[in-house]
Structures are given as C-alpha cells and as structure tokens.
N, C-alpha and C positions, 0 to 999 in steps of 0.2 A: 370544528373538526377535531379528529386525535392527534396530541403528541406528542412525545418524549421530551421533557424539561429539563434542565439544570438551573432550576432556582436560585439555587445560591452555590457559594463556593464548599461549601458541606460537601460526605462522598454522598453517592448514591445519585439517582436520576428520578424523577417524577412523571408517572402517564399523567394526565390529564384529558377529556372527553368531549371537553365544549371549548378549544380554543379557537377566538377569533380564524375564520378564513381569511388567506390572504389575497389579498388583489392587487391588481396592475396599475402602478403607480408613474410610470415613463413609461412613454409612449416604444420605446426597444425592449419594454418587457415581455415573458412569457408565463403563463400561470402551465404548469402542470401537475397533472395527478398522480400520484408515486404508487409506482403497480410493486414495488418491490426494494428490499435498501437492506447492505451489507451490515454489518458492525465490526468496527476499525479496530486497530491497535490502540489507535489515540482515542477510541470511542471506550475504552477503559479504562484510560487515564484522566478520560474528564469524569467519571462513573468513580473511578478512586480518589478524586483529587486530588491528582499529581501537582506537586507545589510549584512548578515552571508554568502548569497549565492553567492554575488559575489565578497565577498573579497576570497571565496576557490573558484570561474572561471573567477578571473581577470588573471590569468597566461594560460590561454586554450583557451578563446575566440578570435576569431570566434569560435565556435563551433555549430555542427546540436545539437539540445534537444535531450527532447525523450527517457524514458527506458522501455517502456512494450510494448510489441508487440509479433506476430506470422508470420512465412514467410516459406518460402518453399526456400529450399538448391538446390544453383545454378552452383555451383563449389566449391570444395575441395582441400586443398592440400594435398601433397605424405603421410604425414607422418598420416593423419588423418584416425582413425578408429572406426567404430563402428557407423557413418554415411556415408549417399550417398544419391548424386544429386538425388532430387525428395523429399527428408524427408520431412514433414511437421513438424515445429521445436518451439518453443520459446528458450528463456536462460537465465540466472541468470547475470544482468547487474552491478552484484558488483566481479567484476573480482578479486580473490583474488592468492597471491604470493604463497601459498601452502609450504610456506617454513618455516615462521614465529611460535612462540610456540604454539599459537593459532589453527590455521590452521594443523599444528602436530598433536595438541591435540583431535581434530574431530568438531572448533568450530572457521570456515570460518569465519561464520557471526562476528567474532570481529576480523578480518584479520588487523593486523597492517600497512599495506600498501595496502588496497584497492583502486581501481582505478573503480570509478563508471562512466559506459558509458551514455550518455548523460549529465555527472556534468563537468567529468575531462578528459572527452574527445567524439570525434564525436557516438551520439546515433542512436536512429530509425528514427526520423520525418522526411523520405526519402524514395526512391525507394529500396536503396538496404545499407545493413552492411557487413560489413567483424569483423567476432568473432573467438576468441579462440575456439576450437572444445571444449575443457576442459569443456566451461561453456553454452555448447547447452543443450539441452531437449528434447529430441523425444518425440511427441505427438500424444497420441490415434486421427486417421482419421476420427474418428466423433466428436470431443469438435470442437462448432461451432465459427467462427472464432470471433464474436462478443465478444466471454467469454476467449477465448484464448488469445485477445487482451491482457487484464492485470491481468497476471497470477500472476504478481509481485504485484499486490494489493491484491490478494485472499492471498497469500502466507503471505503477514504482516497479513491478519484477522486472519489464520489458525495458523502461529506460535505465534501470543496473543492471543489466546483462547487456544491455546495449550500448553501454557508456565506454566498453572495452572489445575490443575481436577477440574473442573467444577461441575458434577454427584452430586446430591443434594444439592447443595451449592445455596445460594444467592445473583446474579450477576448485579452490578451499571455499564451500559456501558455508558460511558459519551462520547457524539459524534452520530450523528445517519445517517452518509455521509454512502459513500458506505461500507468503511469498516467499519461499525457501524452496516449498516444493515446486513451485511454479520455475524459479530459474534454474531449479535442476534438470525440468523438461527443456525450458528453451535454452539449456549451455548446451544440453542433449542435440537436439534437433539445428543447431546452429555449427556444430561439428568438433565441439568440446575433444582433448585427448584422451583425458581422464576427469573425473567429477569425484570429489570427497565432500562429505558432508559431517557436520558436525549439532549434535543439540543434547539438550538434557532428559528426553521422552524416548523410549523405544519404540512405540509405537509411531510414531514420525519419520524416524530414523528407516522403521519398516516400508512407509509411506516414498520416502525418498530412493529406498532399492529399487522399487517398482518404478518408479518414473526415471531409472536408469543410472543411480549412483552408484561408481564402483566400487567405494569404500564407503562406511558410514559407521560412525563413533559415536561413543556415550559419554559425553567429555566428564561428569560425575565420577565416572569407574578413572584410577587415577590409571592403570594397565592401558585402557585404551586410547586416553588423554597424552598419555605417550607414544603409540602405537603412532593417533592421528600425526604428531610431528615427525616420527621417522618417516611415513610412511608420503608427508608430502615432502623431505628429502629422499627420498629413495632412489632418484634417478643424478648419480654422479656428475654428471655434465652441469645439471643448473641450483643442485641441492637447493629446492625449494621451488614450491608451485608460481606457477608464472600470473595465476590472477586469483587475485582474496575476492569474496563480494559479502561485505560484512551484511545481514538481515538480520538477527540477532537483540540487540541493542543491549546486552549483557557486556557486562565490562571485562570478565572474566574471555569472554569470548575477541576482543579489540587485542588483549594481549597475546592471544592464537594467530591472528592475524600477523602480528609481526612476529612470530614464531616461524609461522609457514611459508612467506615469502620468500622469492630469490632475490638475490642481488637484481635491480632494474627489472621489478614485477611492478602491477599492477594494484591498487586497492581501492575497490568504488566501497562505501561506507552509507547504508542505506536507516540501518537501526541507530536509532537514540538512546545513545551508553548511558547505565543508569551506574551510579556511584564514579570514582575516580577511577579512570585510564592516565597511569603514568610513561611517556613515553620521551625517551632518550633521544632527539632528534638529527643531534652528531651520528651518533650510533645507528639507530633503527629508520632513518629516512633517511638524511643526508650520504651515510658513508654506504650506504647499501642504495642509493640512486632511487630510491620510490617514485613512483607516480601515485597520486594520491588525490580521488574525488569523491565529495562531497554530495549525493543525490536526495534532491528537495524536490519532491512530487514528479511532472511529468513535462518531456517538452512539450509547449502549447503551440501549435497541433499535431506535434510530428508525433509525438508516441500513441495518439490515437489511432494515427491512421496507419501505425506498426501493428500496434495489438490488435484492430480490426481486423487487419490481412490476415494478421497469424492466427485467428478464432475461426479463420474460414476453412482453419484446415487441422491437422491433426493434434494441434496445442487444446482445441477445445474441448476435449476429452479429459485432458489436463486439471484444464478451467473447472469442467464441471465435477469433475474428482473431489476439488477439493470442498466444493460445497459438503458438507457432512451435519447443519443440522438448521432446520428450518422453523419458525415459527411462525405465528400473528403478531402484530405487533402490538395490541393489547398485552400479552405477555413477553412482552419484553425483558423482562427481568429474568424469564429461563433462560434467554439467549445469554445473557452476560455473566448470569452464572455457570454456563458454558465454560465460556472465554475465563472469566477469574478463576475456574478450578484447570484450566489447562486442557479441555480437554477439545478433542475434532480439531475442526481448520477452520474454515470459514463458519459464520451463522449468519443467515439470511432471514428477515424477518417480511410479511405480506401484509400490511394494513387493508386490503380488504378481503384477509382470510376470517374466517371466524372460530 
C-alpha cells in the first residue's frame, strides 16, 4: 500500500508506494481503509524535525505519521464487538492502558503509558491501519468525510472550550488556526459575552470576524497589540477577561495571556509554547488567584460524544469552513507546504483520490 514515512529523524517526510499491508494481529483488532486524514500541527513538527519530537520517535522510526482521519472497517478479529465490516469509523489515536490510576479514575486523557499512533508508532498517512477496537468511533453516515477527516482537532477545540463555562464570561482566544477558529464558533454558540481573538495573519483574524469575534488583533502591529490589552480590560468591574484559551503555542502569545486575565480568571493552555515563557508565579498566578489547565488531547469518550452532538447541528458549517484545501495523498507534500507557508486551516489529504 501507500504511505507517508519518517525515516529517520532528518526534516522532511517520505511517500513510499509498496509498503507492506498491515494486518490483524490480536484477535480485538480492526484493519481499516482510510477514506480521508487531516494534517496536524504536530504533523509539521515531525515534517520539521522538531527536536522535543524526535528525541520521543528516535526509538520508532521508520514510522508512517498521521493521526486524524476516517475510514470504513475492512476486517475484524473474533474477539471484536460492537463493530462490523462496512462501519464508517474514526478513533481516538492516544491509545491508552486502561489500567493505570488515571485511566481507573475516568481520566484516559492523562493515561500514564500512552502510546500515540502516528508519534510512537505506525499512524494513518496510508491506504489501510490496523487498531484496537477499544479506541474506534462509530460515525453518524452523513459527517462528510472532509469534517470527519480531523475529528482529533475538533475534539482539542471542544475539550478547551469545554474545560471552562464560558456562558456570559469574557473570552481572549489567542491563536486563530483552525482550532482557534473552531472555539470562537463554539464560545459563540455556548453563550460567550464577548470573544477577542488574537494572531499574527489577517486573514484569520478575518476568518475569526465571521465565526462571531467581537474584537480581533494583529498582535505584530505594536497599536493593536495594545489595543488587544486595553481592550480585554475595558470593563471597570473585573479589568481583565474572565477566560484565556491559549491555541497559539507562541510564547509571545503565553505572555498576553497573563496580560489579559482577571484577578481569579480562568486559563486552559492548549498550544505548545515554542521558545521561553517566563512567568512570575507570586505575581501572575498566585497573587492574582489563576486557575490554570493544562489540555492534552480529548476526554476518552466524553469529547467524542460532545463534538458528535455538536456536528449534528449548526457547529458543522464551522467544521466544514475550516477545511480550505484538499489533496491525494500521493501529493502530500503540497499539503504541508500549505501548512509550513502559513497559509488556509485545515488540509485534508484522500488516499484514494488520484
């Protein structure tokens, strides 16, 4: 079959044409055939050779990329239930041990022995995967395959905006990428007071008007990079917006964050800050009362069965917005030159377009 390689720790990614098929090795597995699969954030950082990323897939590579996608179940083994050949599927690519306190406790998403497929082992950017049935997703027959591509990106927007009540609250979303624009829809549709957004692209920022932002900054222009701070102080009573939702992973953007906050606001922290964030902890946490989380992928299974609901209704329009540019996945490499020049939202790649 085809697939998207990372060879070795070098930048850059490798098609290949004839790799082995894989097949059903435990009897709870599932083979299916990948009708369609997003490209990540993290899917350019292993394309760059981000040096965090490949000192954790210097022990795996070779490996195919790749974790969000939709495909249709092509074989089962004995043990498996509750699926059959023909499903229309995605799944939860942070594969967890289910054993661990964590994982006991109803809270996967900090599984201590995660094994994430396309990091720490062979992912989708291929013809066909073989997955634990444990962590499939039966999907409603009509989510168009476009939006089902990266369900695993809706589900980080869904569990940061849902990590906090939103519902009359004053919300600095810093970042305005896809999942940027996605929680401006759902702080929108969840009964937000106000929505400010912040990024370094105009055209984002335009992106973000339309899905309902009432402010939106070019934090580059230094004018409006000020503007953005007065302007989430503006209202005398709590000087300072009541919930950050970092998407971002700029660092420059971490210190806005504690810019924009009130005394006893909120900050869920989605993007992975690239260079140093210095932060006063007397000062900017402790003596100003922060709450302060941390969100690592998706609750297992609760944010599925959120962003399902919420795709069945006026958020998928949303979804499907941000798709902006589509390929084969033999040409994979225009999709990521997409992504490294900054430009669209999302890119969706079809392994069996031509």
């Amino acid at each position: 079959m085809q697939a998207i390689l990372k060879k070795n720790t070098a930048e850059g990614l490798t098609y290949v044409a004839d790799v082995p098929l894989p097949r059903i090795q435990r009897s709870d597995e599932v083979l299916i055939r990948i009708q369609a699969a997003g490209i990540c954030g993290t899917d350019v950082d292993i394309y760059r050779a981000d040096a965090p990323m490949m000192k954790r897939m210097s022990k795996c590579v070779p490996v195919i990329t790749g974790h969000e996608f939709c495909g249709i179940i092509e074989d089962i083994g004995p043990d498996v239930r509750g699926l059959k050949v023909g499903d229309y599927v995605s799944a939860e690519m942070h594969i967890v041990c289910g054993v661990c306190h964590n994982c006991r406790t109803g809270n996967g998403q900090w599984c201590l022995n995660t094994v994430i497929r396309g990091i720490d082992g062979d992912g989708i950017f291929a013809d066909y995967v073989v997955l634990p049935a444990r962590a499939v997703v039966p999907l409603p027959p009509d989510l168009p395959q476009e939006v089902a591509a990266f369900l695993d990106a809706i589900g980080n927007a869904v569990h940061t905006v849902r990590s906090v009540d939103v519902a009359a609250k004053d919300v600095a979303i810093l970042g305005a990428g896809p999942m940027g624009i996605m929680a401006v829809s759902l702080c929108r549709l969840m009964g937000a007071r106000r929505i400010f957004v912040t990024d370094v692209q105009n055209a984002l920022l335009k992106t973000a008007t339309d899905e309902g932002a009432d402010g939106v900054f070019n934090v580059t222009d230094k004018a409006q990079h000020e503007e953005f701070v007065r302007v989430c102080h503006s209202d005398p009573r709590k000087h300072g917006v009541d919930v950050v939702l970092e998407l971002s992973g700029h660092s420059a953007a971490y210190r806005d964050a504690f810019a924009a906050i009130r005394m006893g606001g909120e900050m869920s922290l989605l993007g992975l800050a690239r260079g140093d964030v210095t932060v006063d902890f007397s000062t900017d946490v402790i003596f100003k009362g922060l709450t302060i989380r941390g969100i690592i992928g998706r609750k297992i299974f609760q944010t599925w069965i959120e962003m399902l609901a919420l795709l069945q209704g006026p958020f998928l329009k949303t979804a499907r917005k941000v798709v902006t540019h589509t390929f084969p996945l033999k040409d994979f490499q225009k999709g990521f030159d997409v992504k490294l020049k900054g430009e669209g939202l999302k890119v969706v790649l079809f392994p069996q377009a031509s």
